[in-house]
C-alpha positions, 0 to 999 in steps of 0.5 A: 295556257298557251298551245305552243311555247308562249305563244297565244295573242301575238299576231302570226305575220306571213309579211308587213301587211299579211296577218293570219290571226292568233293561236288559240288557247291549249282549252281553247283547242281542246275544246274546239277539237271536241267540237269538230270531232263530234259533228264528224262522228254524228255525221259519218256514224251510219250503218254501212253494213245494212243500208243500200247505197242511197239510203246511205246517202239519204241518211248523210245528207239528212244528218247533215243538214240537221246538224247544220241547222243545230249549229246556226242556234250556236253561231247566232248566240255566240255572235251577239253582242247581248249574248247571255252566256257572257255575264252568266259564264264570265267568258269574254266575248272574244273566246265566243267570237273564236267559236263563232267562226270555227262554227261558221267553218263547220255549218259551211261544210255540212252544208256542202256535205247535204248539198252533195249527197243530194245531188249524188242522189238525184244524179243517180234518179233523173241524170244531170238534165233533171236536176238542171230542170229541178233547180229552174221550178223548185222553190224548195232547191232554189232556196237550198242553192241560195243558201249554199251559195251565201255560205260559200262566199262567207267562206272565201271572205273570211279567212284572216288575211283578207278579214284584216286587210278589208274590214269595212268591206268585210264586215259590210258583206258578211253581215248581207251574206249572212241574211241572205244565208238565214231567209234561205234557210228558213224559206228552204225548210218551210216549203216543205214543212221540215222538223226543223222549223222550230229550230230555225225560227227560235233562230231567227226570233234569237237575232232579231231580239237581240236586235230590238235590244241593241237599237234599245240601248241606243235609244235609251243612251243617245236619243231624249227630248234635249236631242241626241248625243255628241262626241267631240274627238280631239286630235292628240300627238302620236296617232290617236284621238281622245274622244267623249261621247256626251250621252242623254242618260247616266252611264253606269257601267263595271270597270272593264268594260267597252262600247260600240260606237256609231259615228255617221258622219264617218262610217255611216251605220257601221259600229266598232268598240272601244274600251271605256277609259272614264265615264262621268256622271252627275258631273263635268266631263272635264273632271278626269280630262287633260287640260294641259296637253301638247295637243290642242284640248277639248275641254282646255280651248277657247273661242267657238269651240269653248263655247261648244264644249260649255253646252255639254251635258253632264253625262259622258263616256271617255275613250282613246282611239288608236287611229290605225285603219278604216273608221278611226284613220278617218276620224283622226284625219277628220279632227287633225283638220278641223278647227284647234284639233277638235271634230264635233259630230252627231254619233251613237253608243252601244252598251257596255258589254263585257265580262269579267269581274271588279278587283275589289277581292285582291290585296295587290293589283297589277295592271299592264298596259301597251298603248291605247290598252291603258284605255281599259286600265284606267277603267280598273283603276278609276273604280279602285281607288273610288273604292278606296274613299268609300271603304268598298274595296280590300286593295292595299296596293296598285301598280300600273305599268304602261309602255309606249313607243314616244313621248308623244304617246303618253299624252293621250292619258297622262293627265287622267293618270294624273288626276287619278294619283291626287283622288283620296286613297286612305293611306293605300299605296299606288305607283304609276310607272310608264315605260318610253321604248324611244325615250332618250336615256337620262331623259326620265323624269316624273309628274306627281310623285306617283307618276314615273317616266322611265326609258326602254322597254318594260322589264316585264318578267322582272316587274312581275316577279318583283311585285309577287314577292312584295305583294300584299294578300291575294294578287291579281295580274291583269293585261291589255294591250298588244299581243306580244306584250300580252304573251310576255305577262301570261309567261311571266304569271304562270312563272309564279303562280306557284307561290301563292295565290295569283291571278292572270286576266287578258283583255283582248278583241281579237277579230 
């Protein structure tokens, strides 16, 4: 349930350009509370009656610092992309990124609380000019200082704001801040030989496992004796890139799912994810690629770069990249002036990764998308109606609903949708209805006779309370796409889960 109103994944804009993020969920916040509160009473929990006033102090700077170094095993766990509590739980990746900042924000301050006592301490023992002397010899100060100090600076280049503005850069300095911030830590505790050795190096064994894991994966997927993968980004009308990375080794993955990709050539080591749309294997990645679309093809061209495309391995994974800021700008920019549209180049993937379970048990799906969120959509739809020709499934109707600006837009999976509706469906029911909010009225037309085109804004509580009332067994009531759009369904799904048994499921990245 959303904290206030409706209110849950639409961006609060301070202006045009400032966002301050998103509100938490009502379990989120409660959850977060319990949180904070907690730290706060082991923190603050001393026997102030008893204790002289630097033991006191002694005790809240020793308390302090545990709970900070407790705290880090949280903060790298929660932050991993290989975190095991995402499959075990079925929690999306993004509800532990919200933890793993509100548990940076709390480590920060318990850090300044235990550098505080200690200075107030040593303040009252050997005055300013000794401290100032401790901190010039003592490895052990030094290393705690240096710690500080990275924190800090996490602090102050992590709100919102400035994370949204400056991504590229942010992500660079946090992840450099943040070892900084690890070694200092461990090099503070083993000077002295503190009890909480164990616990900082059972951290530092997490991060660089899951580290060994995902240059692993990258391995496996990108790197064989035939060389390494490509991916051929071809530019597409109304600002986005369809683009496939042709890997070394089959690519089996859950609907749902997304990936990490490395594209050095534009964003050197840096990765970012993006929902799969389709991934092929055993079979030509042109199988569920347009062929007829306004935007020159990849897989439709001729000439050089025909010839190119005929090399291609017969494992791929597909997505659409929105191409808004940083990395996806560049390599649309990149592909829009490369010949007939299309930017081949060495690049990587990462995973899948992800939560959440296959529709399979649910007599009626509905899937709502809002622009480059048809990505995971198709995902979805691609198993189900797979399902449907092996018997695998027990959905007997789906619904995709997908709303976009312009015309322009829906090419970037028009024909995957198209393709998707002639697959053998054994008498299930599928409508595919797509929604231009800039489309001319009388202008609607439609492709397959499963495929609609209609114009303005999707009636999203209208097409949710048509769809329970004409629904077929249990009903599942999925979402990815916009913030707004996503609070409109989660609004409309709680309307009528009174009715029977109805399901709401987001997928969102929030960051």
């Amino acid at each position: 349930a959303p904290l206030i109103n409706i209110r849950h994944n639409k961006e609060i804009q301070l202006s045009s350009a400032i966002s301050v993020g998103t509100l938490p969920s009502r379990l989120h916040t409660l959850l977060l509370g319990a949180l904070v509160m907690s730290n706060v009473v082991y923190c603050t929990l001393l026997d102030y009656g008893q204790m002289p006033r630097a033991a006191l102090i002694a005790e809240l700077r020793g308390r302090s610092g545990h709970l900070a170094v407790i705290n880090m095993l949280a903060l790298i766990l929660f932050a991993a992309r290989n975190n095991p509590l995402i499959p075990v739980l079925a929690v999306s990746f993004d509800t532990f990124n919200l933890f793993h900042r509100w548990i940076g924000r709390i480590i920060v301050l318990e850090s300044l609380v235990h550098v505080i006592a200690w200075w107030v301490n040593n303040e009252n023992a050997v005055g300013y000019n000794g401290i100032m002397e401790v901190l010039m010899y003592d490895g052990f100060a030094q290393c705690g200082i240096a710690a500080m100090s990275a924190m800090l600076f996490i602090l102050v280049h992590s709100p919102s704001p400035i994370r949204h503005a400056f991504y590229e850069i942010f992500l660079h300095a946090h992840q450099i801040l943040a070892i900084v911030a690890l070694g200092a830590v461990a090099g503070h505790i083993q000077i002295h030989n503190l009890p909480q050795k164990p616990i900082i190096y059972t951290i530092i064994g997490i991060w660089v496992s899951e580290r060994l894991l995902r240059i692993a994966r990258l391995i496996y997927y990108n790197v064989s004796f035939r060389g390494f993968s490509k991916v051929y980004v071809e530019a597409l009308d109304g600002g986005a890139c369809r683009v496939t990375f042709n890997i070394r080794r089959p690519f089996i993955t859950p609907p749902g799912r997304h990936i990490y990709a490395y594209i050095p050539s534009v964003s050197l080591w840096m990765s970012h994810p993006f929902s799969v749309a389709i991934a092929s294997n055993n079979e030509m990645p042109c199988e569920f690629t347009p062929t007829h679309s306004p935007a020159p093809s990849v897989f439709g061209s001729t000439g050089d770069c025909a010839k190119e495309i005929s090399k291609i391995p017969t494992h791929s994974v597909s997505c659409i990249m929105a191409a808004r800021s940083g990395m996806t700008r560049k390599l649309y920019h990149r592909a829009r002036m490369s010949p007939q549209g299309v930017y081949i180049c060495r690049a990587f993937i990462e995973g899948p990764y992800g939560s959440g379970e296959p529709l399979d048990s649910y007599g009626t799906v509905l899937l709502i998308a809002g622009g480059a969120g048809i990505t995971n959509q198709l995902s979805h739809m691609h198993h189900l109606i797979q399902g449907w020709a092996a018997g695998t499934n027990v959905t007997q109707k789906l619904i995709i609903v997908w709303s976009v600006r312009t015309l322009d837009q829906l090419q970037w999976a028009r024909a995957w949708l198209e393709r998707l509706s002639r697959m053998e469906r054994d008498g299930r029911e599928l409508q595919i209805v797509t929604y231009v909010s800039q489309l001319p009225r009388g202008e609607e037309s439609t492709g397959p006779e499963e495929v609609q085109i209609r114009s303005g804004r999707a009636p999203i509580g209208k097409l949710v309370e048509v769809e329970v009332e004409e629904r077929i067994g249990a009903m599942s009531i999925g979402v990815c796409g916009p913030g707004a759009l996503a609070d409109d369904v989660r609004k409309a799904s709680r309307a009528v889960m009174n009715r029977g048994k109805v399901d709401f499921w987001e997928e969102a990245f929030t960051w």
